[in-house]
C-alpha positions in Angstrom: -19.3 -3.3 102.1 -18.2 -7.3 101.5 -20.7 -9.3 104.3 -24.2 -8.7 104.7 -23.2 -7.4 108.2 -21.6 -4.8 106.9 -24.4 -3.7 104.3 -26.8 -3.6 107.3 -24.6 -1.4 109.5 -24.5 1.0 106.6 -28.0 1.1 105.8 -29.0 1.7 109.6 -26.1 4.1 110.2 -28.2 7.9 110.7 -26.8 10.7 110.2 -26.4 14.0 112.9 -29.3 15.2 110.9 -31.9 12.5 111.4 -31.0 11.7 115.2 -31.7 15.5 115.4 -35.0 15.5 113.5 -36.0 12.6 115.1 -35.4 14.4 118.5 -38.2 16.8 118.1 -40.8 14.2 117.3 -43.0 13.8 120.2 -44.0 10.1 120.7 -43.3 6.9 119.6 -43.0 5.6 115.7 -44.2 3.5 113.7 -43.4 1.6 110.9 -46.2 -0.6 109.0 -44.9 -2.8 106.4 -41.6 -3.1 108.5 -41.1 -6.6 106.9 -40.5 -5.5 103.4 -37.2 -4.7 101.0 -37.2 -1.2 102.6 -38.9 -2.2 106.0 -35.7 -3.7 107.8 -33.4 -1.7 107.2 -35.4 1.3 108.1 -36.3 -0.2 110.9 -33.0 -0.5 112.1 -32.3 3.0 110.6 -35.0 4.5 113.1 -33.8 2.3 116.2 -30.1 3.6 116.3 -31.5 7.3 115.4 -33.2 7.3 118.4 -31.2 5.8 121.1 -33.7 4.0 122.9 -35.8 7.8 123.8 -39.1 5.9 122.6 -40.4 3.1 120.6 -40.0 2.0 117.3 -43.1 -0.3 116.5 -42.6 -3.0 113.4 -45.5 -4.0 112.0 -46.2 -6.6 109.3 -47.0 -10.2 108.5 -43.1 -11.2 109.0 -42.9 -13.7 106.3 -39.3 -14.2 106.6 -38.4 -16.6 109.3 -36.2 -15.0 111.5 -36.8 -11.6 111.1 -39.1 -10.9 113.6 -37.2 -12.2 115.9 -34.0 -10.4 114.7 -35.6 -6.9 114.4 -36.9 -8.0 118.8 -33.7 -8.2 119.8 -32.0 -5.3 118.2 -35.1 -3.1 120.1 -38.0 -2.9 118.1 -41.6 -3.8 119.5 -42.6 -6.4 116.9 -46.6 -6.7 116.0 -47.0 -9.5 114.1 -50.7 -8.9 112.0 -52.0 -8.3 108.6 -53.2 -4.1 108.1 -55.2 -5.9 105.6 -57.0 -7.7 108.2 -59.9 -5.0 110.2 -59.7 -6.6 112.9 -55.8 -6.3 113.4 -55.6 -2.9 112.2 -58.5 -1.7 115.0 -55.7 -4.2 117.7 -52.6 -2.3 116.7 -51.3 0.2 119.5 -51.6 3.5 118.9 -48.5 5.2 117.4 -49.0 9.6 116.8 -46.1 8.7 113.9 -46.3 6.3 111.4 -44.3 5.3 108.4 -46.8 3.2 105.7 -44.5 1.5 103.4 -46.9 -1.6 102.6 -47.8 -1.3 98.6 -47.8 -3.8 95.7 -46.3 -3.4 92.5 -45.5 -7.0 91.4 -48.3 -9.5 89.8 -50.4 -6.4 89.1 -51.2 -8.2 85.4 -54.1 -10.3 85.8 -54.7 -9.4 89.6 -55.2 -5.9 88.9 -58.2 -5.7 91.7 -55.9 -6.6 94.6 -53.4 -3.9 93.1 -56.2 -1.6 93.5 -57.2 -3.1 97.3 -53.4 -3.0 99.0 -52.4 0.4 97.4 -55.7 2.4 97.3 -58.6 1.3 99.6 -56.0 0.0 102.6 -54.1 3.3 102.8 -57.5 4.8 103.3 -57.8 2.1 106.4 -54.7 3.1 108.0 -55.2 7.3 107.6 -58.2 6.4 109.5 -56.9 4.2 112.1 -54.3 7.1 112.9 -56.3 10.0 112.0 -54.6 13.5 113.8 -51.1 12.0 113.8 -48.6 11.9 111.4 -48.1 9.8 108.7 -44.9 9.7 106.1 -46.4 7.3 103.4 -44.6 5.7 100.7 -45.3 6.6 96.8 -43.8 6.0 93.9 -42.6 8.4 90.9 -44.2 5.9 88.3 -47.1 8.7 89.1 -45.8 11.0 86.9 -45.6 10.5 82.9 -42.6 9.3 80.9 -40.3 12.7 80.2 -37.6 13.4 78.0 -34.4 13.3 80.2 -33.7 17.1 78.6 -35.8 18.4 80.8 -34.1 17.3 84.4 -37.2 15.1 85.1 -40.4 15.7 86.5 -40.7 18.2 89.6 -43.4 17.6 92.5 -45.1 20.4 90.6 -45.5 18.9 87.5 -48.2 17.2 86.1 -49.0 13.5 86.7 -49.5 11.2 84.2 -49.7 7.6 85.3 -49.6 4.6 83.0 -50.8 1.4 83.8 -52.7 -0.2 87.2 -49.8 -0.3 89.4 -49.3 3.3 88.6 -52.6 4.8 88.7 -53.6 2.8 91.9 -50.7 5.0 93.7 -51.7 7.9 92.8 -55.3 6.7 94.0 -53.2 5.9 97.7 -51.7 10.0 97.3 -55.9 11.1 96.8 -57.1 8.2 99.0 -54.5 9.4 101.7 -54.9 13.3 100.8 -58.5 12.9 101.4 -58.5 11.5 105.1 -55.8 14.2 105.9 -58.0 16.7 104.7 -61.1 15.1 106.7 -59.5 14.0 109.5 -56.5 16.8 110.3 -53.9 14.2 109.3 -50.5 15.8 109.0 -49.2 13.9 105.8 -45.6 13.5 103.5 -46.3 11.5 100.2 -42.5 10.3 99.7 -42.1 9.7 95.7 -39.7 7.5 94.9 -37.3 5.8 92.1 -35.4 3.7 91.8 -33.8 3.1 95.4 -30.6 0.7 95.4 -28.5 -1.3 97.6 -26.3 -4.1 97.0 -28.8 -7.0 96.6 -31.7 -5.3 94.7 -32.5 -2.5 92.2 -31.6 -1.2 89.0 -27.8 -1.7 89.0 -28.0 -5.4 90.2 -30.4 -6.0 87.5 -28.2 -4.7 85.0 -25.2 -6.5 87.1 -26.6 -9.7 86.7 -27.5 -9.5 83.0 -23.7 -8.6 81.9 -22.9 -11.6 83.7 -25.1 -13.7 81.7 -24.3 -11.8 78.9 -28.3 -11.1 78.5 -29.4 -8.8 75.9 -30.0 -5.4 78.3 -33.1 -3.6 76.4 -32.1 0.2 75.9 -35.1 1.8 75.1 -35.4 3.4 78.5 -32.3 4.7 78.3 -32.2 6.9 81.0 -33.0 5.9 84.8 -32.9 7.6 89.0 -31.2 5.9 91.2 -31.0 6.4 95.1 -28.8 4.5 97.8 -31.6 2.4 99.7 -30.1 4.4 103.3 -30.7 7.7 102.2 -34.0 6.8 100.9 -34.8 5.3 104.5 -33.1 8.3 106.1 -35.8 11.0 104.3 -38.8 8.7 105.0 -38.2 8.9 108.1 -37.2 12.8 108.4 -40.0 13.6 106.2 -42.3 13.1 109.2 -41.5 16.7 110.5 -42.7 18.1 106.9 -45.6 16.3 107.3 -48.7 18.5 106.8 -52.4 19.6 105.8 -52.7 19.8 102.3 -49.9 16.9 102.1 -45.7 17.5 101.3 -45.2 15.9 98.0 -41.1 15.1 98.1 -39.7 13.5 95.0 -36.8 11.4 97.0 -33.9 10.2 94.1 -30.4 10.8 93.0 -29.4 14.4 91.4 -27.8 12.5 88.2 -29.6 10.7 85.9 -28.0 7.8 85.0 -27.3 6.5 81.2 -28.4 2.7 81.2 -25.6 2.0 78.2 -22.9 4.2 80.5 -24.1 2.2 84.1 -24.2 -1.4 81.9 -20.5 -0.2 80.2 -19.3 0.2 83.9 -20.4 -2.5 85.8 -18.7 -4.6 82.5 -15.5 -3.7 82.8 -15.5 -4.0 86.8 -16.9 -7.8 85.8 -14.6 -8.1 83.3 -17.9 -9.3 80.9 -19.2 -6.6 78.1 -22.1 -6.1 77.8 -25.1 -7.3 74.9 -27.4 -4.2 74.5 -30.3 -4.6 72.0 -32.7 -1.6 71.1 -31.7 2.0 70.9 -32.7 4.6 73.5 -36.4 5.6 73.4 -36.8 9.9 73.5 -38.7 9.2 77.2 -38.2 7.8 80.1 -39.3 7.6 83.9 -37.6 10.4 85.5 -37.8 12.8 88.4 -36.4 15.5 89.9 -35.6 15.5 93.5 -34.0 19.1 94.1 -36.0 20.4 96.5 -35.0 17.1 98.3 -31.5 17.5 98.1 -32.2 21.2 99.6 -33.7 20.0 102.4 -31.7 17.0 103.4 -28.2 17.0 101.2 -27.0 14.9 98.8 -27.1 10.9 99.1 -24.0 9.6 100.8 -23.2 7.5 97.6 -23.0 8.2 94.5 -24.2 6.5 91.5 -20.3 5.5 90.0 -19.4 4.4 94.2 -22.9 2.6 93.8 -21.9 0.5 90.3 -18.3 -0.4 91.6 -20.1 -1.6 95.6 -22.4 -3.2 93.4 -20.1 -4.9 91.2 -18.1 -6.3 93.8 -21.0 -7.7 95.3 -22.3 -9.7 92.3 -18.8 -10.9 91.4 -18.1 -12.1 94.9 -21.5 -14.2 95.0 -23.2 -12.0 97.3 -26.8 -12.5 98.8 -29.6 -11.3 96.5 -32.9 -10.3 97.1 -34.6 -12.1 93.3 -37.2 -9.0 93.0 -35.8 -7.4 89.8 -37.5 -4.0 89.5 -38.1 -4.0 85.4 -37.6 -0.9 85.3 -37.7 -1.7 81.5 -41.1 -1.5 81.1 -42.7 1.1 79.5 -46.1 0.2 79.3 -47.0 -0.3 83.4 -47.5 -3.9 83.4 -45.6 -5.2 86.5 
């Protein structure tokens, strides 16, 4: 993967398994927040899955200029609206599968009551609008409490422990969104995730891009998930056939965890920089496990060494980057 061509194709390239899952889903899909890091690529993820047997509906605000258009012509119906607005949410077409990816995690600090709106009382909008379908929503695994890596990370049945706004207002989405499925007969997947990569966002380009400026890389969470961004998209989607009443919880990750120091010491010598660490690793970190995951649909097509040296490549080579890094340093849940 050198051109941005080439990191879309792999992104939307599905596998036997999805085009097969997707087969047996009745009706059309779709995707609200389809403007978003993960939205286009999913988008385009979904389209070549299903061959043209039924729509794939994009919906969001389509900021980007372009994109719209782009995601048109490759086959999508675009709706251009704001979910936020009632109005446009009542106007959107009906859909019996949807994929809700819209959240917001950045800028919670000091705007913690529209943290609170967008990932809590809109996901309750949406479960309404759509009630008796099925809907594959989008959660994090910053729901669950810091761990100590030891353990393997924490399992959908373990208990959750959020820290911070951002954190606590999605697991308020997962019992916002429980609560219409319950009411309402809505057949509901909660996907939680962390961290998913690709070449010009996530945890490894964050870590790229401070070797390179030889910035001091904090190691007190010393441990971190990582997920290619494509097999992320790929169980989103395939997670609407496990959708159900009480909700499937699916921790959706890498099987390795992945030492910050080791990633940071490999992505130096591929960029011929070393590294500054300051800090020492902290006995906890954000971690989950995503076996039952990896039971259901495989392991990710990528692993995290292929990931570093793609992802080294990349940033060497001056490659298009997304400037959202994920600060997955934080331990306190101020984003």
């Amino acid at each position: 993967m050198r051109t941005t061509a080439e990191l879309e194709e792999r992104l939307a390239r599905p596998s036997a398994g999805l085009i097969d899952d997707l087969g047996r889903l009745d009706g059309d899909i779709m995707i609200l927040g389809a403007g978003g890091k993960l939205g286009p690529s999913l988008v385009r993820l979904a389209l070549n899955a299903v061959q043209g047997s039924r729509r794939v509906i994009a919906v969001s605000r389509f900021s980007e200029p372009g994109l719209a258009q782009a995601l048109q012509d490759e086959g999508a119906t675009v709706v251009a609206a704001d979910v936020a607005d009632d109005r446009a949410l009542r106007e959107l077409p009906d859909a019996p599968n949807v994929v809700f990816l819209v959240g917001a995690k950045f800028g919670t600090q000091g705007r913690e009551h529209a943290t609170w709106f967008t990932n809590t009382y809109l996901p309750g909008r949406v479960a309404d609008r759509f009630a008796g379908g099925r809907i594959a929503a989008l959660s994090t695994g910053n729901v669950y409490p810091l761990v100590p890596p030891g353990g393997g990370g924490s399992t959908e049945d373990s208990p959750v422990g959020p820290v911070g706004d951002y954190a606590m207002s999605c697991l308020g989405r997962e019992r916002v969104l429980t609560h219409f499925a319950e009411t309402n007969g809505t057949r509901l997947s909660l996907i939680r995730l962390n961290y998913a990569v690709e070449l010009r966002y996530g945890v490894l380009v964050d870590l790229a891009q401070k070797v390179l400026a030889g910035e001091p890389i904090d190691l007190a969470t010393g441990q971190v998930n990582v997920v290619w961004q494509g097999y992320a998209n790929e169980v989103a989607l395939r997670s609407l056939l496990l959708a159900d009443v009480p909700p499937y919880v699916l921790n959706v990750t890498g099987p390795e965890l992945v030492s910050v120091r080791r990633a940071a010491l490999d992505l130096g010598a591929a960029l011929g920089k070393e590294p500054v660490f300051t800090g020492e690793e902290a006995p906890t970190a954000l971690l989950s496990n995503a076996a039952r995951c990896h039971r259901l649909f495989g392991y990710p097509e990528l692993t995290p060494a292929e990931l570093i040296e793609h992802t080294a490549r990349w940033v060497a080579g001056g490659g298009p980057l997304l400037g959202k890094p994920t600060k997955f340093e934080r331990r306190d849940g101020r984003f």
